[in-house]
N, C-alpha and C positions, 0 to 999 in steps of 0.2 A: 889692535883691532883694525879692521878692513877702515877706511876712512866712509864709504859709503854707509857701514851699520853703526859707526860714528856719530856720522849729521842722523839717520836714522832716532838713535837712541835720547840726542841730545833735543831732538823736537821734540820726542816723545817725554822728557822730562818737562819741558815746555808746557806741553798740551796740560800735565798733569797739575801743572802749579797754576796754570788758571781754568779758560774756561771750557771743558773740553767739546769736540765736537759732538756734531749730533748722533741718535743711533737706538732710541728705543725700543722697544718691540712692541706694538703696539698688535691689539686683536686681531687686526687683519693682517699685519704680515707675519702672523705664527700662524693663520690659518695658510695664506699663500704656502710658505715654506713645508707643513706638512703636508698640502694637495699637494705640491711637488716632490715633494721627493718621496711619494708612495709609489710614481715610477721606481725611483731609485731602490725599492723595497721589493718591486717587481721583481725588478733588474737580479737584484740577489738569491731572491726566493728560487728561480729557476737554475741559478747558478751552480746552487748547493743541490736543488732537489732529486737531480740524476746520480747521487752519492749515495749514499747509504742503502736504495732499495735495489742493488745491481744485480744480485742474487736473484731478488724476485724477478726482475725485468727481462733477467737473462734465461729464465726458469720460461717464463712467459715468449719470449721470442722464440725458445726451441721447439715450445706446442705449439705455436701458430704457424712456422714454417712446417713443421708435421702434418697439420690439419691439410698445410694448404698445396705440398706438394707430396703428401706420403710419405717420405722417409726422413729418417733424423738429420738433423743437420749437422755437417760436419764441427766441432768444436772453433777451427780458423773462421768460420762462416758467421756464425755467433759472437766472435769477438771481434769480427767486421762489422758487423751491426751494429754491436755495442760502442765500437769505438765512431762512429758515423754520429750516432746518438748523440755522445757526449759533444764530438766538434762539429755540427752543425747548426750547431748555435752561435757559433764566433763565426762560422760562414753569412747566418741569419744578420749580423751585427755589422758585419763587414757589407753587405750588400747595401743597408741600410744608411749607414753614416753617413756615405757622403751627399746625402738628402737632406742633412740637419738643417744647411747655411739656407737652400730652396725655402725648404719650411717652413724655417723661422722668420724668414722675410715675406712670404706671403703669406701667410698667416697668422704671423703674430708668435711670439713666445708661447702664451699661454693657448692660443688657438690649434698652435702645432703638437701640443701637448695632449690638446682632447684628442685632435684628428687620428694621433699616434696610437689613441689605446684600440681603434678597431682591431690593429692588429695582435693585443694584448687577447681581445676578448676571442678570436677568432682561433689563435694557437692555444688558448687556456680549452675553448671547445674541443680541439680537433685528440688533445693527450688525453683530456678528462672522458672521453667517450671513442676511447683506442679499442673496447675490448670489444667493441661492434663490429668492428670489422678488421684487417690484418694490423695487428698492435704494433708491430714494428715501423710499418708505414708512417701509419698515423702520428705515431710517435715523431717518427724522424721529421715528417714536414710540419707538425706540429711546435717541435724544438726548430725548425726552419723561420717560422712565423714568429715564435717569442722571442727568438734570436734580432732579426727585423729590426720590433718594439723594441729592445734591449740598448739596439746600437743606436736606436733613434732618441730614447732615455737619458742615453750616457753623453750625449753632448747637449738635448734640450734643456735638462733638469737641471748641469749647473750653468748655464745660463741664464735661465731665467731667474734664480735664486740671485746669482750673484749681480742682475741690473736693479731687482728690489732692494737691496741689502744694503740700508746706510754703509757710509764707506769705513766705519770701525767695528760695524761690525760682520762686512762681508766674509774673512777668514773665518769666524766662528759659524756662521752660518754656510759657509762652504763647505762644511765638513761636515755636514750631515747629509752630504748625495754620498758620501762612502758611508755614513753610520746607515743610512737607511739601506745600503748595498748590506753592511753585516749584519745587519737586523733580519735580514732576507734571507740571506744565508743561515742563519742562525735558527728562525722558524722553519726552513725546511729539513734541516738537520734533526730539529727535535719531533714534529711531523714526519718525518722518515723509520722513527724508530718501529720495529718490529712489535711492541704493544703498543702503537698508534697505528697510521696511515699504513706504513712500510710493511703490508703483509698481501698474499695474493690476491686478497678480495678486495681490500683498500685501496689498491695503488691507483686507479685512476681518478679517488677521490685528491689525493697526495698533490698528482701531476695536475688534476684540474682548479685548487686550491688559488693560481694565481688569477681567476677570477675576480674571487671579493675584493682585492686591495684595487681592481680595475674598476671595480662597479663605483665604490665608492670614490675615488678619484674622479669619476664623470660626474659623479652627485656632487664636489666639494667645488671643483675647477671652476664653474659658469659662476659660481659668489665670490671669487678672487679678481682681485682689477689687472690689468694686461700691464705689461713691464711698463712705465712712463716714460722710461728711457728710450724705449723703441716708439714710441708713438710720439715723443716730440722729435727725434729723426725724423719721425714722419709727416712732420706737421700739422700731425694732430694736441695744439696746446690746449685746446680747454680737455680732452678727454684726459692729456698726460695730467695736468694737473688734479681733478677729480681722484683718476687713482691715485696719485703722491696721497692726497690729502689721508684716503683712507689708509695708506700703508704708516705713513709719518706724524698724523696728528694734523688738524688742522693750523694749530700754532707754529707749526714748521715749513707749513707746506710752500710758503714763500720764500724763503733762505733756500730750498729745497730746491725750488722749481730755478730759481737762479742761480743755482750751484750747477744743476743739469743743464743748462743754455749756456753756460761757460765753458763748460767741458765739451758739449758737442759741437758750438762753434757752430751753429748753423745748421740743418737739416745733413745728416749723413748719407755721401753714394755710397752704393753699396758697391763693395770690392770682390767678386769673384772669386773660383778657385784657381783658375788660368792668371789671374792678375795679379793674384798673392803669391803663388810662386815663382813670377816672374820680375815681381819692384823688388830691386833691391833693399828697400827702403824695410820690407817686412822678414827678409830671411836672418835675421839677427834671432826676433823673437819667435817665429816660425821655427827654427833649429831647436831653442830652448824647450817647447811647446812638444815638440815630436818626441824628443830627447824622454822629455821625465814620463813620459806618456811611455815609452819603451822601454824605461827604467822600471815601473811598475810591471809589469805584466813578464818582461824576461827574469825580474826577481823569483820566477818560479811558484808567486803565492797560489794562481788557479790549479797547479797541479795537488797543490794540497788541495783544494775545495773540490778540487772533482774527482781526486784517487785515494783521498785518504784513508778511507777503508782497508783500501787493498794494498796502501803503506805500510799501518797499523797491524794489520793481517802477516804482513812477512815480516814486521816485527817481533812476532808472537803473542799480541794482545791479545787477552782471551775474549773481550766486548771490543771489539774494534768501532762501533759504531758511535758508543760512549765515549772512546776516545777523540771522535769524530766531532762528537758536540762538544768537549772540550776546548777545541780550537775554534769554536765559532762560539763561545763564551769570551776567551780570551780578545778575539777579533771585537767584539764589543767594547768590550772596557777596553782596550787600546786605543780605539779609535775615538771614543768618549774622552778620553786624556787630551789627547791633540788639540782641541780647543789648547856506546856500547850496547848494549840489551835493550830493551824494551820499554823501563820506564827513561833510561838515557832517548830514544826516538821520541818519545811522549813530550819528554822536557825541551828538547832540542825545537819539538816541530812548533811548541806551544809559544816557547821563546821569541819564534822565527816570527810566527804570526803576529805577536803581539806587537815587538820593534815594527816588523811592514806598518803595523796601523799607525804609528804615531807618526810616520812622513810619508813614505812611496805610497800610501794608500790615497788618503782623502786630497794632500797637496797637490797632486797634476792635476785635477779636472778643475781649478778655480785659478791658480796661477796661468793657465793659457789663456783665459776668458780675461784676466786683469792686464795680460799685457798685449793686447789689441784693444783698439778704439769700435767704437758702434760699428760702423765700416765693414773692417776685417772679419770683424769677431765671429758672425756665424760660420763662416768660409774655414776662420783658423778651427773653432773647434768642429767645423766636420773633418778637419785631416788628423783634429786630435785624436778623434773619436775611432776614425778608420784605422790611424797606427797602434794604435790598444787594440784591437777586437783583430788584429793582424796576427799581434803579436801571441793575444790569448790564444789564438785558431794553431799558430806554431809550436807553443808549451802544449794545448791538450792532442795534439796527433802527436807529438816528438815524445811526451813525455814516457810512455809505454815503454816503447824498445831502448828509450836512453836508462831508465832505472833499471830492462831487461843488460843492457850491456855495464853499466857501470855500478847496478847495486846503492845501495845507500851513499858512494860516493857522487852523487848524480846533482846534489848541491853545491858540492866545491864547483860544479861548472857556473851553476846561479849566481853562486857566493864571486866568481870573477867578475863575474858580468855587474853584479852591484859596486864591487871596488872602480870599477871602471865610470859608473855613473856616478856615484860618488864625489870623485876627481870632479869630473864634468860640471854637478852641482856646485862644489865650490867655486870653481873658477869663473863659470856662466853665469849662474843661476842671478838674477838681483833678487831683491827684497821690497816686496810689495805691498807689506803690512800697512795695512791702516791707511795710505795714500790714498790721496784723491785721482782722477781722473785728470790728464790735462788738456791744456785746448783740442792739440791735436787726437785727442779722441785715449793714450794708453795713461798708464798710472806717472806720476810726476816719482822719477826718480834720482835714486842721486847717480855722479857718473861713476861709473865700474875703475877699478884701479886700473892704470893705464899696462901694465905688465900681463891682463891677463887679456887685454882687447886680442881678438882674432886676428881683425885688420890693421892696418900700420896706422902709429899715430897720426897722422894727419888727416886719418877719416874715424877721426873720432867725435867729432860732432854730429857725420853722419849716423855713427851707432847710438849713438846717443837719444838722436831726432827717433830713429828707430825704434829703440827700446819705451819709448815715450808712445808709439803709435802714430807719429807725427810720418805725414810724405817725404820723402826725398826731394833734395833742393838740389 
């Protein structure tokens, strides 16, 4: 065994034979954690919801260019739309992200989180109320807008979870910004079905659907307390304390509040995007961060949630759509754990899904945020955020013409690309489980074996300082 999961293991034996650290869940932070991650619920509901009604949508785009120029449109013209649809959402997400680190420092975690749903409510309008006027439009800058929200979601939501989150039980609770993504997924897939939402008259109830999870998030949000983390960076100690107390218990709130002043070391500057990728001191964990962020998304899983129909379909499933909920069954209970022919594609795609959930899925968006300090952290996760929604925008325009040229071989490509990150996780990756914060602001780790450091031994103190979130000396 690695010597690092070693000293890991043998604390964690420790912990267990006496007294273990703190980590309840106390009312308010199960209410925190679900007002946040009904982004994360957002985030998915739209992810999936352009799947299953394609038929309809496409049915719908060909009358509305009819109406609106008089003749039919050509079949290329319609699967340019269509395909515009599906990736301008990862364009919405990408435009978006690198506003997270902005956001979240001036206004707060939870502040950036209300401000963000305007644009929830604004693109839930613009799909749910397409047939008013040219549906393809509306559609398209509609999935423009919730895309936005989306990218904005995917670095706020585990943020903010993961500064509430006693430090044993941040992992378990970081994993519910992907359950609440496959949850998302999963309602839209079973609302898409043809005796539900998914039929001609339905469908802008279907697309406009991501309303309610938005309304109720602006109702839940304002009775949740603002990270404590970030507002004693701030200097704000009596408000960080007030929230601690209601997230932890008043009995804790003092071990609490002095576990948080040791870790921040002092009111935190904040670090830039220009400045984090220029200190050497952060491109250690920066790499890792980018890494598993790209790891997820080139594993190929969005092309299942956004084509799998039309997977299914040249399968020869005769209910493509139910095989479609299938896999967003599976994606549940998978990610719930983590705390030849036709039914061969079925089994293969369900398999595929399941294994993503129980690592590449929920592990990048909590491990980038644990290995930077207060500092960094909104900066690192907006480039986390931007190299996902890069990389999703790449899979759903490529994926088309790659399964037109390679056919159901078009995974061995995926399937490389995970062997490759893979590698990378072993040899990179640390272990962040259950750790505390250290002075320097990232998680107290142990050191990495010396055979797989990047840099030559003798700057091994400095990867070290790095990996901890600590400056460069």
């Amino acid at each position: 065994m690695p010597s690092g999961f070693q000293q890991i293991q043998e604390e964690e034996e420790e912990e267990e034979a006496g007294t273990p650290r703190g980590g309840a869940v106390t009312p308010t932070l199960a209410l925190a954690v679900f007002a946040a991650t009904l982004g994360s619920f957002q985030f998915g509901y739209n992810i999936g919801v352009i799947n299953a009604p394609q038929k309809v949508l496409e049915g719908e785009y060909n009358a509305t260019w009819t109406r609106r120029w008089g003749s039919i449109p050509p079949p290329a013209t319609v699967s340019a739309l269509w395909a515009l649809s599906v990736a301008i959402f990862s364009v919405g997400g990408m435009a978006a992200a690198l506003a997270v680190g902005e956001m979240a420092d001036r206004l707060g975690r939870k502040g950036a989180l209300l401000a963000s749903n305007g644009l929830a409510v604004v693109g839930g309008a613009l799909m749910g109320g397409a047939k008013l006027g040219p549906s393809y439009i509306l559609i398209i800058i509609g999935r423009f807008i919730i895309g936005a929200y989306s990218g904005l979601a995917s670095g706020l939501v585990p943020m903010y979870v993961g500064e509430i989150a006693p430090t044993r039980l941040r992992g378990a609770l970081g994993t519910l910004h992907q359950l609440g993504i496959v949850l998302g997924i999963l309602g839209a897939q079973v609302l898409g079905l043809g005796a539900l939402l998914g039929t001609e008259g339905a469908w802008p109830a279907l697309l406009g659907a991501g309303l309610l999870p938005a309304a109720l998030q602006l109702l839940l949000l304002p009775l949740c307390p603002e990270s404590p983390r970030y507002l004693l960076a701030g200097g704000q100690r009596a408000r960080a304390r007030r929230g601690l107390a209601r997230l932890v218990g008043a009995e804790s709130v003092e071990a609490g509040l002095e576990e948080l002043e040791a870790e921040l070391h002092g009111p935190a500057q904040r670090v830039g995007l220009i400045q984090l990728c220029r200190t050497p001191c952060y491109r250690q964990p920066l790499l890792v961060t980018l890494v598993l962020q790209l790891a997820q998304q080139l594993s190929g899983i969005n092309a299942i949630f956004y084509y799998s129909t039309a997977i299914f379909e040249e399968a020869g499933l005769a209910q493509p759509a139910y095989a479609t909920i299938g896999t967003g069954v599976i994606n549940v209970a998978a990610t719930a754990l983590s705390s030849g022919g036709a039914p061969l594609s079925l089994a293969s795609v369900l398999a595929f899904v399941g294994f993503f959930e129980v690592g590449p899925g929920p592990i990048p968006w909590f491990v980038g945020a644990e290995l930077f300090g207060q500092g960094p952290r909104p900066s690192a996760m907006a480039l986390a955020a931007l190299a996902n929604w890069a990389a999703n925008f790449l899979v759903a325009m490529a994926f088309p013409a790659l399964q037109r040229t390679l056919g159901s071989f078009v995974f061995l490509l995926f399937g490389g690309f995970l062997g490759v990150f893979a590698l990378f996780t072993f040899l990179r990756v640390p272990e962040t489980r259950g750790r505390p914060f250290t002075p320097g602001g990232g998680p107290a780790l142990p050191p990495p074996r010396p055979p797989r450091l990047l840099q030559p031994p003798e700057k091994a103190c400095t990867e070290l300082q790095c990996l901890a979130g600590g400056e460069e000396t």
